[in-house]
C-alpha positions as CSV (number, residue, x, y, z in Angstrom):
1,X,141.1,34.5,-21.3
2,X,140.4,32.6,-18.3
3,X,140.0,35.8,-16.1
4,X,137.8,37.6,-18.6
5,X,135.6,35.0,-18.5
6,X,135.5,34.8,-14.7
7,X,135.3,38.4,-14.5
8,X,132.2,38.2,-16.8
9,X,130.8,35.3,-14.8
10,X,130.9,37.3,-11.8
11,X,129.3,40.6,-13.3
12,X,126.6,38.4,-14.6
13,X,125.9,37.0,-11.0
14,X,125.8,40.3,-9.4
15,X,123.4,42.0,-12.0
16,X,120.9,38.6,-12.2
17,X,121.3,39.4,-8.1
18,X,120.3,43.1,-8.2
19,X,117.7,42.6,-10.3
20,X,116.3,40.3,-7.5
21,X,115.9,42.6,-4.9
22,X,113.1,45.3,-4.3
23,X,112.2,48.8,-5.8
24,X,111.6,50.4,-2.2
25,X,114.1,53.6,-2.2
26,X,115.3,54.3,1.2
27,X,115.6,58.1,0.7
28,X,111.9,58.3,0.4
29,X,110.2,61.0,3.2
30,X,107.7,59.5,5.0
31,X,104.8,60.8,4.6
32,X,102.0,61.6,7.9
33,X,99.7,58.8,6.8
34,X,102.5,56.3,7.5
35,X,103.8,57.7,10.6
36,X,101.0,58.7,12.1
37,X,99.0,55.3,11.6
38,X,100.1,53.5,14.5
39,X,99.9,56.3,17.0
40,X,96.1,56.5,15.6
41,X,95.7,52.7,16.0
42,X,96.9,52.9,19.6
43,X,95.0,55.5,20.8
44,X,91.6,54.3,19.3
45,X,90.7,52.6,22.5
46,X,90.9,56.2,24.2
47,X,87.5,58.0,24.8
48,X,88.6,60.1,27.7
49,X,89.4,63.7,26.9
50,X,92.7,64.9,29.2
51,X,91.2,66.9,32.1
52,X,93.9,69.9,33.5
53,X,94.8,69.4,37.5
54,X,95.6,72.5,39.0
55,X,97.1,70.8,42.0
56,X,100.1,69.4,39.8
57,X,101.5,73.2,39.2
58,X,101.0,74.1,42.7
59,X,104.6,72.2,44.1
60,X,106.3,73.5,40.9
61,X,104.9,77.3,41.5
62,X,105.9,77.0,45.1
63,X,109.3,75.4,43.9
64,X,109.5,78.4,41.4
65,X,109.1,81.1,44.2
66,X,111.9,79.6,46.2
67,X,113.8,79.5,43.4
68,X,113.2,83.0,42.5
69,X,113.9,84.1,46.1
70,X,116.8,82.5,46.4
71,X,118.5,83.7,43.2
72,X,117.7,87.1,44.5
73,X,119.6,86.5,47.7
74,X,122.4,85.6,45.5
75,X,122.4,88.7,43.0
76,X,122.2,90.6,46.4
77,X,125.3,88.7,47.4
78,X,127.0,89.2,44.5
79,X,126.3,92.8,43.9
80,X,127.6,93.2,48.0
81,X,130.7,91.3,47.0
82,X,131.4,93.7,43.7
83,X,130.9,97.1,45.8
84,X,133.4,95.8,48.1
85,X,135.5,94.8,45.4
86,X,135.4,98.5,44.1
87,X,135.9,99.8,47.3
88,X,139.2,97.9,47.4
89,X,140.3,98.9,43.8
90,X,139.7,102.6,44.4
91,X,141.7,102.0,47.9
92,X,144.6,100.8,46.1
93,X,144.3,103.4,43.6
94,X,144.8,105.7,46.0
95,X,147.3,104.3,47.8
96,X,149.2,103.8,44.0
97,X,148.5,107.4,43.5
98,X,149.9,108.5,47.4
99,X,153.1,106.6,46.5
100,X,153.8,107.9,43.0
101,X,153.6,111.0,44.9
102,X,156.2,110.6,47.0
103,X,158.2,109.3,44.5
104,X,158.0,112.4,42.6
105,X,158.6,114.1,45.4
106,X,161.9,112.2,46.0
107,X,162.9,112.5,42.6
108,X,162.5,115.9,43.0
109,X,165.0,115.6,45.7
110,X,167.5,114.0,44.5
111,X,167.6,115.8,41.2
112,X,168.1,119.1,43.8
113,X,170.5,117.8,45.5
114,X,172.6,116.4,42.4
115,X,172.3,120.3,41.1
116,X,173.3,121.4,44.2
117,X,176.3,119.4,44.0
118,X,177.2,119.8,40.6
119,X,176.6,123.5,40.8
């Protein structure tokens, strides 16, 4: 009996403390009057419209052309690299192809010569 009744003690305490606390749900959205308030406030002081500055882009376009130019010269680069690369395969090919040639050949040989013997 004793630890029904503290067990109802307790549940008492923790429903007189949830009762205390506030309605406010936390999964509420916010809406664009309460998140845009205090950018408004702090820009209420500001009268000046922003004025564009054609200067500023002038280091990034130059920046930009390099860039461009240099990413050229490496595509070049790179498409030099995979000719050669092809050149090479198509060498070895050939090469591959020369040899199983003369394999053939020699097999042809050799199965000649084993007729030759047998016969």
């Amino acid at each position: 009996m004793k630890k029904f009744s503290t067990l109802l003690a307790v549940s008492a305490a923790s429903l007189a403390l949830s009762a205390c606390g506030t309605a406010d749900d936390a999964s509420t959205e916010a809406t664009a009057d309460t998140v845009e308030m205090p950018a408004n406030e702090a820009l209420e002081g500001v009268s000046e419209e922003p004025v564009a500055d054609d200067a500023a882009n002038a280091a990034d376009d130059a920046a930009a052309e390099d860039a461009t130019e240099a990413q050229a010269a490496t595509a070049e680069a790179a498409g030099e690299a995979a000719a050669d690369v092809a050149a090479r395969a198509a060498a070895a090919a050939d090469a591959v192809g020369d040899a199983a040639d003369s394999a053939a050949k020699a097999a042809d040989a050799a199965g000649d010569a084993v007729d030759a013997v047998t016969n």
